[in-house]
PyMOL Python script that loads the backbone (N, CA, C, O; Angstrom):
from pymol import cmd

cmd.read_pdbstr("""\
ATOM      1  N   UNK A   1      11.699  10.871   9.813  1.00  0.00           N
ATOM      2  CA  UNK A   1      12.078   9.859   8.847  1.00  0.00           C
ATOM      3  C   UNK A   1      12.947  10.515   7.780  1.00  0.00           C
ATOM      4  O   UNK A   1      12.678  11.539   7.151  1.00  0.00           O
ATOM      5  N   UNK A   2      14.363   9.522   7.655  1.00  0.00           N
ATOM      6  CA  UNK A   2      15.073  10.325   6.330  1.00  0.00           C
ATOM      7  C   UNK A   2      14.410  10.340   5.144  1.00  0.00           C
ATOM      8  O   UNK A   2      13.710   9.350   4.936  1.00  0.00           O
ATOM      9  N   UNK A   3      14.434  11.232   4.257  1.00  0.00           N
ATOM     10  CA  UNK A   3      14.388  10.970   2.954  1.00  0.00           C
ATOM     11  C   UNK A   3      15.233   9.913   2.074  1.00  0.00           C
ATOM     12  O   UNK A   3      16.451   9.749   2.004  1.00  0.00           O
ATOM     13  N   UNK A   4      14.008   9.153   1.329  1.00  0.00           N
ATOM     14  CA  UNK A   4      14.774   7.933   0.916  1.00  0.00           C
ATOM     15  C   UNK A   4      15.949   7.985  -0.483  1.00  0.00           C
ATOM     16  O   UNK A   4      16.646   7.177  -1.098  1.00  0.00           O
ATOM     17  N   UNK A   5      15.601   9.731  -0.520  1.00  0.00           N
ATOM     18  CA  UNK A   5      16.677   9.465  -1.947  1.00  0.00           C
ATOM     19  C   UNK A   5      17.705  10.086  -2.049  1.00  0.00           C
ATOM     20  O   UNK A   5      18.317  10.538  -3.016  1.00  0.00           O
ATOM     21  N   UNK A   6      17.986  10.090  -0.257  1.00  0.00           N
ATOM     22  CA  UNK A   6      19.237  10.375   0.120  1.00  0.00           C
ATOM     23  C   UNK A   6      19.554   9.581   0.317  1.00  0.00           C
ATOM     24  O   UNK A   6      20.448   9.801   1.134  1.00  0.00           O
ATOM     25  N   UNK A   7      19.461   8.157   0.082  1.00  0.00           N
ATOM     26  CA  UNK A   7      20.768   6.882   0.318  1.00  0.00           C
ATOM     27  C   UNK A   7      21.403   6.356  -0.572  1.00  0.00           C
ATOM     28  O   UNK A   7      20.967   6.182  -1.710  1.00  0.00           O
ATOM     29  N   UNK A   8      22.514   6.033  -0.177  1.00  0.00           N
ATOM     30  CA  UNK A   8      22.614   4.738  -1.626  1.00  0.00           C
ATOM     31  C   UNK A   8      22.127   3.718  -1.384  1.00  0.00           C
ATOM     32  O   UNK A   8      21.663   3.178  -0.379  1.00  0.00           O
ATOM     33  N   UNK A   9      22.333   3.344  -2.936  1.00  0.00           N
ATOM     34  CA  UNK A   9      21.610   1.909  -2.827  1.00  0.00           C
ATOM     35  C   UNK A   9      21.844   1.012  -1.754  1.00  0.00           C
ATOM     36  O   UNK A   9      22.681   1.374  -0.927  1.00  0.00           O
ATOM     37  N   UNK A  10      21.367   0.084  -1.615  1.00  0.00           N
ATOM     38  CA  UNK A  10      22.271  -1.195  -0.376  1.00  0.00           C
ATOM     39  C   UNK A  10      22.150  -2.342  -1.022  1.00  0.00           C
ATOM     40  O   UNK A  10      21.567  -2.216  -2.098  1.00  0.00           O
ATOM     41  N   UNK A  11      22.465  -3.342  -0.778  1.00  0.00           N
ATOM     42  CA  UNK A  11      22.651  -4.809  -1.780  1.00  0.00           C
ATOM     43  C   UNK A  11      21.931  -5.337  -0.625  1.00  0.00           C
ATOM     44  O   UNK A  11      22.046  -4.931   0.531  1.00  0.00           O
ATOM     45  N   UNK A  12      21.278  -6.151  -0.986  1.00  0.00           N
ATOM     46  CA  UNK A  12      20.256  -7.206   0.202  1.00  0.00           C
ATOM     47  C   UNK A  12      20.553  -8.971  -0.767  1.00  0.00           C
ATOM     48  O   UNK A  12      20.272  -9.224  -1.938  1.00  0.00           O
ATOM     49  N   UNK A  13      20.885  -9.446  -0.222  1.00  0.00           N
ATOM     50  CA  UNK A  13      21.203 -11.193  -0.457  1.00  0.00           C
ATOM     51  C   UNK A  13      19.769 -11.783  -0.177  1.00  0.00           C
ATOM     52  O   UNK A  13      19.066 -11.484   0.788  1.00  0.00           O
ATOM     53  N   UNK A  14      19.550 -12.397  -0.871  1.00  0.00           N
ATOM     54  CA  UNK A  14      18.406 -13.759  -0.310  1.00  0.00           C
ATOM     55  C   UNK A  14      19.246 -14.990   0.242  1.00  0.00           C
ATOM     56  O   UNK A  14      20.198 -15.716  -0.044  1.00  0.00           O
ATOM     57  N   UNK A  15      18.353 -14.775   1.147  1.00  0.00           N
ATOM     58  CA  UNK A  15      18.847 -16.005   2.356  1.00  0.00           C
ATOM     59  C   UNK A  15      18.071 -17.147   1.989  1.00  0.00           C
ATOM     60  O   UNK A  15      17.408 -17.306   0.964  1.00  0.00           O
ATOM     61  N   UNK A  16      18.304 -18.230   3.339  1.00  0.00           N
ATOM     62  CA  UNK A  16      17.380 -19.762   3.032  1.00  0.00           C
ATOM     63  C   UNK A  16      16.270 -19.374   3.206  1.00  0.00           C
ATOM     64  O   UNK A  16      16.215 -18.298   3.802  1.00  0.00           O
ATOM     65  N   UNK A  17      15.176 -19.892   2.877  1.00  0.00           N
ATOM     66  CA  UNK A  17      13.981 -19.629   2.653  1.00  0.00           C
ATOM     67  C   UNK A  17      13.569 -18.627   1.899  1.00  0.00           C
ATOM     68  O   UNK A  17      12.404 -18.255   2.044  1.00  0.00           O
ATOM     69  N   UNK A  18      14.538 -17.879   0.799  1.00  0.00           N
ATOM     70  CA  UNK A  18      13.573 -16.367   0.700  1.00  0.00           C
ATOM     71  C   UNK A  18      13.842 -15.519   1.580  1.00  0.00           C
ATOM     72  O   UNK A  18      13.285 -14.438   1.385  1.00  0.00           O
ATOM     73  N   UNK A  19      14.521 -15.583   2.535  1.00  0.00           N
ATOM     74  CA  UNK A  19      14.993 -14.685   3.479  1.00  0.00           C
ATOM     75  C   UNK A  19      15.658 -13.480   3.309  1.00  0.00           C
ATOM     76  O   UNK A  19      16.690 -13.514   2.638  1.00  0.00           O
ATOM     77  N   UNK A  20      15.218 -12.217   3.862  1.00  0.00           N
ATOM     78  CA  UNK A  20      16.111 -10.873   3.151  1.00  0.00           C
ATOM     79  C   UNK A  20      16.508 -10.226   4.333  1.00  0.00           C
ATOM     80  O   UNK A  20      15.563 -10.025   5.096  1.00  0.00           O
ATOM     81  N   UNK A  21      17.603  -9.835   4.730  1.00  0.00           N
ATOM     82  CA  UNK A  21      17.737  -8.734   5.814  1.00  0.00           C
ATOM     83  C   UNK A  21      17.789  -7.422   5.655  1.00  0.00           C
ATOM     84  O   UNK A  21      18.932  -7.054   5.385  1.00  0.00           O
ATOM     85  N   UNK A  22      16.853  -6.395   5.727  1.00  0.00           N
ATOM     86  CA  UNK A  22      16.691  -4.845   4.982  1.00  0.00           C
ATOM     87  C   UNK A  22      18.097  -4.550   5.815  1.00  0.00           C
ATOM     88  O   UNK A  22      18.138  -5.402   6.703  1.00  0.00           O
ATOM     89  N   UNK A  23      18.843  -4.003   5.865  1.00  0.00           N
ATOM     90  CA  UNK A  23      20.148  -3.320   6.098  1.00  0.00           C
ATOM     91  C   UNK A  23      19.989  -2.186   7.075  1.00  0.00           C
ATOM     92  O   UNK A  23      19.071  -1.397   6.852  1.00  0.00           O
ATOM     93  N   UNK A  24      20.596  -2.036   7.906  1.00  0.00           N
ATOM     94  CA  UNK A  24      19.926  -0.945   8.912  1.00  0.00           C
ATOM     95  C   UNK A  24      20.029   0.183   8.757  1.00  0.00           C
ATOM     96  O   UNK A  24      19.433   0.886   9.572  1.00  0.00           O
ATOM     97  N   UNK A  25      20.625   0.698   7.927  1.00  0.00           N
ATOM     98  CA  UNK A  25      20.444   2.214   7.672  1.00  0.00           C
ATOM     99  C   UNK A  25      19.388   2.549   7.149  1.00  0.00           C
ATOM    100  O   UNK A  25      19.087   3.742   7.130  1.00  0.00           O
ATOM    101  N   UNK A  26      18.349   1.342   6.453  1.00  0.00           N
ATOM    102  CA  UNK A  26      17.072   1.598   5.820  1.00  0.00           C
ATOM    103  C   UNK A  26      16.387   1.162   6.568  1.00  0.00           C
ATOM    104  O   UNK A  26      15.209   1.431   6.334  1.00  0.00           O
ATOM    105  N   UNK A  27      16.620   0.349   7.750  1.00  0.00           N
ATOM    106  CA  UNK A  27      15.249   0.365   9.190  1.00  0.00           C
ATOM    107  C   UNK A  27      15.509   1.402   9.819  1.00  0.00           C
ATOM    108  O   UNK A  27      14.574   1.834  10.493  1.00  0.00           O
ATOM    109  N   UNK A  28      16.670   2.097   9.850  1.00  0.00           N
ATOM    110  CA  UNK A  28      16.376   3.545  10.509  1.00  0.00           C
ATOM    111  C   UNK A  28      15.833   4.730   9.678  1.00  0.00           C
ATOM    112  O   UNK A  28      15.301   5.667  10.273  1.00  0.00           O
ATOM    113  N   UNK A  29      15.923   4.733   8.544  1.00  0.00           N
ATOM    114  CA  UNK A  29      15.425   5.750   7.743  1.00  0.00           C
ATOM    115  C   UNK A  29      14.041   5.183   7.473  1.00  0.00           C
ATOM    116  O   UNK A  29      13.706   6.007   6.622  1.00  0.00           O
ATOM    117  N   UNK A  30      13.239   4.561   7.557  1.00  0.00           N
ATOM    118  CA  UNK A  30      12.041   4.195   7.463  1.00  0.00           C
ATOM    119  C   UNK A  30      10.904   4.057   9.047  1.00  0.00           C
ATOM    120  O   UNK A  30       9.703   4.153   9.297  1.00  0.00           O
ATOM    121  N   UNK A  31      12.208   3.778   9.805  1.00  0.00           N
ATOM    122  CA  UNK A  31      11.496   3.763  11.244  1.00  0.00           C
ATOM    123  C   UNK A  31      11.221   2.348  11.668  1.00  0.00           C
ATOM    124  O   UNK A  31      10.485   2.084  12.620  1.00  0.00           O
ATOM    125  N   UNK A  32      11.870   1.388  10.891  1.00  0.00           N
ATOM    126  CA  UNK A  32      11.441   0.514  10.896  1.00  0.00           C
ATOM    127  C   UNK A  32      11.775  -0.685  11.857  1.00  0.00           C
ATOM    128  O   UNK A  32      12.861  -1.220  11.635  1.00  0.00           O
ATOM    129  N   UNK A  33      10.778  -1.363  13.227  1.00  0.00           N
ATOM    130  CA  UNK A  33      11.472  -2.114  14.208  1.00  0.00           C
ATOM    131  C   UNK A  33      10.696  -3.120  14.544  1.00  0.00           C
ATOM    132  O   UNK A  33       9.566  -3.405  14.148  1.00  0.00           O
ATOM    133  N   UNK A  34      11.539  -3.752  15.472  1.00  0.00           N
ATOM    134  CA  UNK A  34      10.994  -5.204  15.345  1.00  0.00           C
ATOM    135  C   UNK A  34       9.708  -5.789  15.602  1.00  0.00           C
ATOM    136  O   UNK A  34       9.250  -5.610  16.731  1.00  0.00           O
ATOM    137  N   UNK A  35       8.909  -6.579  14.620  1.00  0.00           N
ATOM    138  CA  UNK A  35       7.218  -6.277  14.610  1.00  0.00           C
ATOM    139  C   UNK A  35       6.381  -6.020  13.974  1.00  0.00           C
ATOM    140  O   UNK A  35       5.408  -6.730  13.718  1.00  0.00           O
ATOM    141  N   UNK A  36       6.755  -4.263  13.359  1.00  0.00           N
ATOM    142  CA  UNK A  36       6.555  -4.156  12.259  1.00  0.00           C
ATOM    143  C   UNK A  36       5.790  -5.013  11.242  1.00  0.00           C
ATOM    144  O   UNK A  36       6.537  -5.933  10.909  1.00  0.00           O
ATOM    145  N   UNK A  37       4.673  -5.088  10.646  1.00  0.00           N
ATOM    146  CA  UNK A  37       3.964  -5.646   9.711  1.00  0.00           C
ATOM    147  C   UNK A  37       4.503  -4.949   8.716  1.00  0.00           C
ATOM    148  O   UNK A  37       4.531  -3.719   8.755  1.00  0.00           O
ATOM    149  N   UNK A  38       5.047  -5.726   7.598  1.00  0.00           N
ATOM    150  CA  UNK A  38       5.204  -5.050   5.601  1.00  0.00           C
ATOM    151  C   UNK A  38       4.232  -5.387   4.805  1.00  0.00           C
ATOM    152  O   UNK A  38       3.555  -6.350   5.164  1.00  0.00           O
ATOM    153  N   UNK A  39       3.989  -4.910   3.901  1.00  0.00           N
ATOM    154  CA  UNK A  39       2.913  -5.449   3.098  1.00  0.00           C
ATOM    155  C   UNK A  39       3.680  -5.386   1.986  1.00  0.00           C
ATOM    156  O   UNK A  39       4.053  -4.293   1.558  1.00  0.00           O
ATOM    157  N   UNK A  40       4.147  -7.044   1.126  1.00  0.00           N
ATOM    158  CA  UNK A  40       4.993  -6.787  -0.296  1.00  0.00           C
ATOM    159  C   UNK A  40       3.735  -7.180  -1.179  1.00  0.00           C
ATOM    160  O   UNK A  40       2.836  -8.021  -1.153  1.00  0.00           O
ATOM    161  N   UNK A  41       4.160  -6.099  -1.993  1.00  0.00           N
ATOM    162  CA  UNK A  41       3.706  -6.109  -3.776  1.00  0.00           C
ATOM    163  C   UNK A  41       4.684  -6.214  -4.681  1.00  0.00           C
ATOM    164  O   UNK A  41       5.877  -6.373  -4.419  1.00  0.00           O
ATOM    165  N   UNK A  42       4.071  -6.106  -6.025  1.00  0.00           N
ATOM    166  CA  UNK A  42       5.073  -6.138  -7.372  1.00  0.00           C
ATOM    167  C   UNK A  42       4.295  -4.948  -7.418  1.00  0.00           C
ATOM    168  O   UNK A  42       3.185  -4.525  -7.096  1.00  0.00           O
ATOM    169  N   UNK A  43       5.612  -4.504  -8.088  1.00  0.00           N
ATOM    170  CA  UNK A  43       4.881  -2.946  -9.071  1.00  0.00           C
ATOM    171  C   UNK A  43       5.825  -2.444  -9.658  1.00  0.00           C
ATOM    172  O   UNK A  43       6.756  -2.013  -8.977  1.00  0.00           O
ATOM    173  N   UNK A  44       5.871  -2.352 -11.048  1.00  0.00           N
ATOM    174  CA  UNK A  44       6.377  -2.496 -12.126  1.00  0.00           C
ATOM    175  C   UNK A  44       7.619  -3.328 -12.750  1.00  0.00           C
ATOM    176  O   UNK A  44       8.373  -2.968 -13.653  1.00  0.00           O
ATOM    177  N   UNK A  45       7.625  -4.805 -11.860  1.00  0.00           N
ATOM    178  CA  UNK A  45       8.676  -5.520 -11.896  1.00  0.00           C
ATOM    179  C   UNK A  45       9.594  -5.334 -10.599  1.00  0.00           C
ATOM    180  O   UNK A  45      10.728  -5.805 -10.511  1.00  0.00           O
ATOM    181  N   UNK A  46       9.033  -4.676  -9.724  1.00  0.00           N
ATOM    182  CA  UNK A  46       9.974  -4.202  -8.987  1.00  0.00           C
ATOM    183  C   UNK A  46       9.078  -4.955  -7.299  1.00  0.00           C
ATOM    184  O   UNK A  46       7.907  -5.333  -7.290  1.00  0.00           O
ATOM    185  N   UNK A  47      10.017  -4.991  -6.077  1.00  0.00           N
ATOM    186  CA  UNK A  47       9.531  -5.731  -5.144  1.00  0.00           C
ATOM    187  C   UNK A  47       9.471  -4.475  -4.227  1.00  0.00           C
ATOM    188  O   UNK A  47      10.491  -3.847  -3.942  1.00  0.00           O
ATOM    189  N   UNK A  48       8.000  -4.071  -3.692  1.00  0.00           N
ATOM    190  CA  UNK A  48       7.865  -3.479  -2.734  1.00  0.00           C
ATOM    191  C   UNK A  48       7.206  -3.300  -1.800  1.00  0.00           C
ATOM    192  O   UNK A  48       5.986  -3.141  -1.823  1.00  0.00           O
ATOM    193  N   UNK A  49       8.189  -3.296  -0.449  1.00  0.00           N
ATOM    194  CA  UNK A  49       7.620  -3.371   0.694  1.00  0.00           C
ATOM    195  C   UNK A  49       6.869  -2.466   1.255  1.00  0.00           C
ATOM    196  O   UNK A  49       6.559  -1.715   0.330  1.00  0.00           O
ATOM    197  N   UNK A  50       6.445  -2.130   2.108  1.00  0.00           N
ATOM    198  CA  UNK A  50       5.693  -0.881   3.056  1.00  0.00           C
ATOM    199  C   UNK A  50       5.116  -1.216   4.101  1.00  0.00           C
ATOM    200  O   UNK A  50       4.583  -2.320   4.210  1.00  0.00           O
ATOM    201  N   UNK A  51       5.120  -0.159   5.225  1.00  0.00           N
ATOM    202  CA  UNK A  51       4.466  -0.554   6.672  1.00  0.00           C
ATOM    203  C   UNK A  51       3.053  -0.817   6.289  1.00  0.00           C
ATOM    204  O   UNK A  51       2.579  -0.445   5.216  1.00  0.00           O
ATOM    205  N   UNK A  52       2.257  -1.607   7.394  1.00  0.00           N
ATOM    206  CA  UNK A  52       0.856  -1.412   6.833  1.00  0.00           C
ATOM    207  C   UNK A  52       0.249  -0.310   7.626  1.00  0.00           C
ATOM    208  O   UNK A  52      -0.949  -0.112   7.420  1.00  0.00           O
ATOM    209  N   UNK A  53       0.921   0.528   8.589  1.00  0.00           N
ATOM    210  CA  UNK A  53       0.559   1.791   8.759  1.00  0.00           C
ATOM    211  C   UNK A  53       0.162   2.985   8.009  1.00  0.00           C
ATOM    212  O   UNK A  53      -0.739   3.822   8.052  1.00  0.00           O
ATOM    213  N   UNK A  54       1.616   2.619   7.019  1.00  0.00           N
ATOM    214  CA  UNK A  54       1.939   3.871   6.069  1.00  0.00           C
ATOM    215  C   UNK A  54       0.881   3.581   4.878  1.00  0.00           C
ATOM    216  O   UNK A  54       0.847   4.537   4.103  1.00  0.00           O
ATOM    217  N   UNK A  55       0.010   2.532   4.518  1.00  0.00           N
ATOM    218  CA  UNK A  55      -0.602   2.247   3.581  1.00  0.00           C
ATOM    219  C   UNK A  55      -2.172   2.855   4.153  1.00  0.00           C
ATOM    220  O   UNK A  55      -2.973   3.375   3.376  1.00  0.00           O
ATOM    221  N   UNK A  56      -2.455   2.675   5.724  1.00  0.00           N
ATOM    222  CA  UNK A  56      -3.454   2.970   5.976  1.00  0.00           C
ATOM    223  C   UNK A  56      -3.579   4.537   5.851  1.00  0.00           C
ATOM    224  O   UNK A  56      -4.531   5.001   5.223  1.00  0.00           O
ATOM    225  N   UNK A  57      -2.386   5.589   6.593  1.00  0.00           N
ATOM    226  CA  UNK A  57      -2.616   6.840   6.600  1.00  0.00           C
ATOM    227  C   UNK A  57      -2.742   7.241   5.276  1.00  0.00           C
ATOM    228  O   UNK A  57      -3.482   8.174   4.965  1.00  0.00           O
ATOM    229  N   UNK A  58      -1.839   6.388   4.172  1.00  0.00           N
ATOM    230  CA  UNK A  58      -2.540   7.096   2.827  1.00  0.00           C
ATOM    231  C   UNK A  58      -3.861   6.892   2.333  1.00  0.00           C
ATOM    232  O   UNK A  58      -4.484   7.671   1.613  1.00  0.00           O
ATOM    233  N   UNK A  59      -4.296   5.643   2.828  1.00  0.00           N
ATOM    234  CA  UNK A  59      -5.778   5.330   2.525  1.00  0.00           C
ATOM    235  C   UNK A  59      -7.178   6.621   3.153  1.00  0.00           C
ATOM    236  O   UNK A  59      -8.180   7.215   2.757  1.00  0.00           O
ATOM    237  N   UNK A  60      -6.394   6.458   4.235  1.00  0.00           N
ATOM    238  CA  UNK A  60      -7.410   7.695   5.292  1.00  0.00           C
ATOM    239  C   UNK A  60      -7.076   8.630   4.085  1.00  0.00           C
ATOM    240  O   UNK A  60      -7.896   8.830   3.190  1.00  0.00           O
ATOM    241  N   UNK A  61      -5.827   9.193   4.105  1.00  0.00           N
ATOM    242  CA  UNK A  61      -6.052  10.880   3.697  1.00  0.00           C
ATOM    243  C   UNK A  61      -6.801  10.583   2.519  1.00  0.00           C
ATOM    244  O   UNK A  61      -7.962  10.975   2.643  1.00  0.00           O
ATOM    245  N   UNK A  62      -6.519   9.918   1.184  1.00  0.00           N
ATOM    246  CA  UNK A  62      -7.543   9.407  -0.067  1.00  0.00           C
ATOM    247  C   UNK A  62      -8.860   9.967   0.267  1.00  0.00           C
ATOM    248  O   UNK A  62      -9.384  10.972  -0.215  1.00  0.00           O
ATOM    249  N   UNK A  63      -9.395   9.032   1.317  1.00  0.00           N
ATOM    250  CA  UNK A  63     -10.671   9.391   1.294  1.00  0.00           C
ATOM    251  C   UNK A  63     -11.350  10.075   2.557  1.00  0.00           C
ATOM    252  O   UNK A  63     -12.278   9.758   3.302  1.00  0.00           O
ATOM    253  N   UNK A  64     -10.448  11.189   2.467  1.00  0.00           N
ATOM    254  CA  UNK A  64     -10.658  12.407   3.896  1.00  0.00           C
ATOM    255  C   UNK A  64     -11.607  13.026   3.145  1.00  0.00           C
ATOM    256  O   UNK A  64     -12.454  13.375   3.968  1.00  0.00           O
ATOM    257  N   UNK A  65     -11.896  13.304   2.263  1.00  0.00           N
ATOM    258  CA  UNK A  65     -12.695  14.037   1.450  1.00  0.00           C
ATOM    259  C   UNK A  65     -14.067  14.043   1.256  1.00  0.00           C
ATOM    260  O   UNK A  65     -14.842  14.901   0.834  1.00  0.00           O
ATOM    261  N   UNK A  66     -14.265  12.422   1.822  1.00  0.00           N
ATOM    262  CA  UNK A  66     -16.005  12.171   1.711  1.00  0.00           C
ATOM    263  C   UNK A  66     -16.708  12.036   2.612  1.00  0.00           C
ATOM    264  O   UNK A  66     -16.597  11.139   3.448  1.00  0.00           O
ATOM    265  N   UNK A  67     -17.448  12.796   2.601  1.00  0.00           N
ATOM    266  CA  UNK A  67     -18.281  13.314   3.709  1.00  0.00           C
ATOM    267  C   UNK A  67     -18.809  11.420   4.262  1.00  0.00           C
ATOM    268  O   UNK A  67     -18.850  10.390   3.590  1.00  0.00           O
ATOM    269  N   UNK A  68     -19.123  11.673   5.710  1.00  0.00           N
ATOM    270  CA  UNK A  68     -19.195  11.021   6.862  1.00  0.00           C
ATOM    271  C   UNK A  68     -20.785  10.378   6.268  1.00  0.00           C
ATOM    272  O   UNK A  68     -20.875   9.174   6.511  1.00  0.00           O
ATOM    273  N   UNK A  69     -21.893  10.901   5.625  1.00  0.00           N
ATOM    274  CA  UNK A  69     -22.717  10.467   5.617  1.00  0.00           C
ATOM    275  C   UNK A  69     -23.020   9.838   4.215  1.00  0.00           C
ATOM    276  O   UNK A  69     -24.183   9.593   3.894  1.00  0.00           O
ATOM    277  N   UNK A  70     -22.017   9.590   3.424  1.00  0.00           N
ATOM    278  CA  UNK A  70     -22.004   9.212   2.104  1.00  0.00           C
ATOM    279  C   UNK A  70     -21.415   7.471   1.993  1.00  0.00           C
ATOM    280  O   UNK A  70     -20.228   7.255   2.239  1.00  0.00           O
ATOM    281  N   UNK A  71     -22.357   6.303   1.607  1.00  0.00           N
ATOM    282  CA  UNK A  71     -21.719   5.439   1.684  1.00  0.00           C
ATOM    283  C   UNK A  71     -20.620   5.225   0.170  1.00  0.00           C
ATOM    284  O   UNK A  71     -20.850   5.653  -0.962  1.00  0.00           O
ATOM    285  N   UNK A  72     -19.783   4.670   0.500  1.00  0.00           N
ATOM    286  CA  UNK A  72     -18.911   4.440  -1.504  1.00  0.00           C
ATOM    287  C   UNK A  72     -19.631   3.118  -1.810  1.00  0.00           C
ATOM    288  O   UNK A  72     -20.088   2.911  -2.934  1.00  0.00           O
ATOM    289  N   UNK A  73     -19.737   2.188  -0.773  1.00  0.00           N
ATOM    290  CA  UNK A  73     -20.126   0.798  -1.139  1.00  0.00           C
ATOM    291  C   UNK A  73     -21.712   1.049  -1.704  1.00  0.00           C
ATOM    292  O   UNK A  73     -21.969   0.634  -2.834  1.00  0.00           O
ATOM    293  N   UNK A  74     -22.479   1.540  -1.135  1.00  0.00           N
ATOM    294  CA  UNK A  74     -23.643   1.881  -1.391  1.00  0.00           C
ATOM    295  C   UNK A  74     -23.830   2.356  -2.973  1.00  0.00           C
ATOM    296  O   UNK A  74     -24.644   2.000  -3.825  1.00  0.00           O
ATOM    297  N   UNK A  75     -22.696   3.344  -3.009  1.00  0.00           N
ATOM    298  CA  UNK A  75     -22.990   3.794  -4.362  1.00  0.00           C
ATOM    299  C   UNK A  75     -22.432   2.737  -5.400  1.00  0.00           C
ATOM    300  O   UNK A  75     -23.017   2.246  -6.366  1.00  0.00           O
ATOM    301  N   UNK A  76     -21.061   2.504  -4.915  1.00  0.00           N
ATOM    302  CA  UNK A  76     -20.658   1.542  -6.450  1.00  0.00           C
ATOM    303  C   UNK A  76     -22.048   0.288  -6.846  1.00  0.00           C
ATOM    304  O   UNK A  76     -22.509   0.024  -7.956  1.00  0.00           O
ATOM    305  N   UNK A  77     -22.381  -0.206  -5.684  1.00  0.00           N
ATOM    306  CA  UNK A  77     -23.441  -1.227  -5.759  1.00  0.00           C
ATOM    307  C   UNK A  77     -24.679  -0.186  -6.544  1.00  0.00           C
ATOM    308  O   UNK A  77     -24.909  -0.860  -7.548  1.00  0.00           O
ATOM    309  N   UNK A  78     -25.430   0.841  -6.629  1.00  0.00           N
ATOM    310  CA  UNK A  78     -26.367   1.177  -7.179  1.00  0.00           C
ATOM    311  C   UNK A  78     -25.435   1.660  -8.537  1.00  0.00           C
ATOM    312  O   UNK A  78     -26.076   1.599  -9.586  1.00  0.00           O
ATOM    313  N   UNK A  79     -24.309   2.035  -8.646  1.00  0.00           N
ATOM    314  CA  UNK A  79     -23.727   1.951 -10.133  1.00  0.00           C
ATOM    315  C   UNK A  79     -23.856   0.603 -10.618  1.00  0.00           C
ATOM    316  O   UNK A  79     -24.460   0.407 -11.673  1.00  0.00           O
ATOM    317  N   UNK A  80     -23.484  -0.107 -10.130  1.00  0.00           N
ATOM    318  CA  UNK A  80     -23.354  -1.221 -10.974  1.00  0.00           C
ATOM    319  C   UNK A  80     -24.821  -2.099 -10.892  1.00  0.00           C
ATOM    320  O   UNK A  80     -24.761  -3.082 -11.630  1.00  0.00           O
ATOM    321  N   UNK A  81     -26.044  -1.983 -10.214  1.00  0.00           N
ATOM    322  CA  UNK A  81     -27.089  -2.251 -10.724  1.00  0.00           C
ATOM    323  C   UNK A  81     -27.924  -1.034 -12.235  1.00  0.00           C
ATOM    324  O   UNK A  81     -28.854  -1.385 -12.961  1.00  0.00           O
ATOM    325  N   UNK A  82     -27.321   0.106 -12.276  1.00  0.00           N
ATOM    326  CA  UNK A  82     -27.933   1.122 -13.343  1.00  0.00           C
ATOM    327  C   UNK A  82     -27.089   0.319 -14.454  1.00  0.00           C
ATOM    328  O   UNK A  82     -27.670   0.305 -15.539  1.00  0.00           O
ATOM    329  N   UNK A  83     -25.900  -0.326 -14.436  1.00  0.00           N
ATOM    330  CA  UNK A  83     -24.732  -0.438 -15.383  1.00  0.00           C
ATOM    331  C   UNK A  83     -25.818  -2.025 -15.738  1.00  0.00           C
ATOM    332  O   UNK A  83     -26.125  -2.174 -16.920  1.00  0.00           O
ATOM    333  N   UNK A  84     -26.165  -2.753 -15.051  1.00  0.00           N
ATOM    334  CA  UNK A  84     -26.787  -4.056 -15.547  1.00  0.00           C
ATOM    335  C   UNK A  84     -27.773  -3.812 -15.858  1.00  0.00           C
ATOM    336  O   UNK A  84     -27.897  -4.422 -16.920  1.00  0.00           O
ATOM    337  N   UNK A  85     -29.327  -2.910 -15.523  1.00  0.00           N
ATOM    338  CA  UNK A  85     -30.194  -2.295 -16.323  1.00  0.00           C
ATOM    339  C   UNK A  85     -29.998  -1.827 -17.797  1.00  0.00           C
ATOM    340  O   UNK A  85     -30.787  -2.069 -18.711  1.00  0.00           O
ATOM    341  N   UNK A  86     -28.953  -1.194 -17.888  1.00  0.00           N
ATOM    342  CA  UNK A  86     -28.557  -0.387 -19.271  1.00  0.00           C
ATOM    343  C   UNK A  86     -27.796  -2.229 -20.175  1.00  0.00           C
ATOM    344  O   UNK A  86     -28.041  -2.447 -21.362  1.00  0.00           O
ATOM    345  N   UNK A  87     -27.375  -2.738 -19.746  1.00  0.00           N
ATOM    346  CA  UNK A  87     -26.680  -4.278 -20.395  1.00  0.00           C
ATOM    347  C   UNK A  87     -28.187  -4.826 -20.894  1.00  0.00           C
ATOM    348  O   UNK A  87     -28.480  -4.551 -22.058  1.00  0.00           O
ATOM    349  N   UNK A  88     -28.962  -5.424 -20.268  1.00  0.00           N
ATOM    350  CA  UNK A  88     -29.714  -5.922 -20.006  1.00  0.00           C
ATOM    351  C   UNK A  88     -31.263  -5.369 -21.031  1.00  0.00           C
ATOM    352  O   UNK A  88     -31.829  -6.232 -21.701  1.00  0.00           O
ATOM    353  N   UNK A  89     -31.670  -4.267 -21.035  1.00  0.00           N
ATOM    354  CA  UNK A  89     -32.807  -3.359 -21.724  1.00  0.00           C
ATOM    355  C   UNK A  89     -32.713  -3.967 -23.158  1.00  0.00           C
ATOM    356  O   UNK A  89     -31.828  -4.616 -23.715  1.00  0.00           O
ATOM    357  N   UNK A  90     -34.114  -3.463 -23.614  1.00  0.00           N
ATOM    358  CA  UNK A  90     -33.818  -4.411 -24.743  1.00  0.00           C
ATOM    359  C   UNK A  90     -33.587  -3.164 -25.922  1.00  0.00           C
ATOM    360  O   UNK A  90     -33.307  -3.457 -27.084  1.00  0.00           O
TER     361      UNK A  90
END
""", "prot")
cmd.dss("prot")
cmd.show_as("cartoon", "prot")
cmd.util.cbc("prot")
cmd.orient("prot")
C-alpha cells in the first residue's frame, strides 16, 4: 500500500444522491476494490472513510495485550457496580 502523503490532493464531486467517486489513484493506494465495505465517520469536521478490515486489525492489535483469560466486559460491569455503591452509600 502507498503511503498516503505521497499524493496530491484529488477533488471528488458529489454526485445525485450523495454520490462520490474516490478517484483511482486512491483505490489503488489504499487497495481498494470492488465490495469493499467503508465505514464513514466525522472527525474533526472532516469526512472519513476506512476499510472495515483496517478498523478491525487496529482493534485486534489495541487489545493484543490482554490476556485470553481476562474478561473487559466483566470488569467494566463490576466497575461500574463499585462506581454505583460509592453514588449510592450514605
Amino acid at each position: 500500500m502507498a503511503e498516503t502523503m505521497d499524493l496530491p490532493p484529488a477533488e471528488v464531486q458529489m454526485g445525485q444522491q450523495g454520490r462520490l467517486v474516490i478517484p483511482a489513484v486512491l483505490r489503488r493506494a489504499l487497495a481498494l476494490v470492488e465490495g469493499d465495505t467503508l465505514v464513514a465517520r466525522l472527525e474533526n469536521g472532516r469526512l472519513v472513510l476506512e476499510k472495515r478490515a483496517t478498523i478491525q486489525q487496529r482493534l485486534k492489535a489495541r487489545f493484543a495485550a490482554v490476556p485470553v483469560n481476562i474478561s473487559l466486559a466483566d470488569e467494566l460491569i463490576a466497575e461500574r457496580r463499585a462506581e454505583y455503591q460509592r453514588e449510592t452509600a450514605p
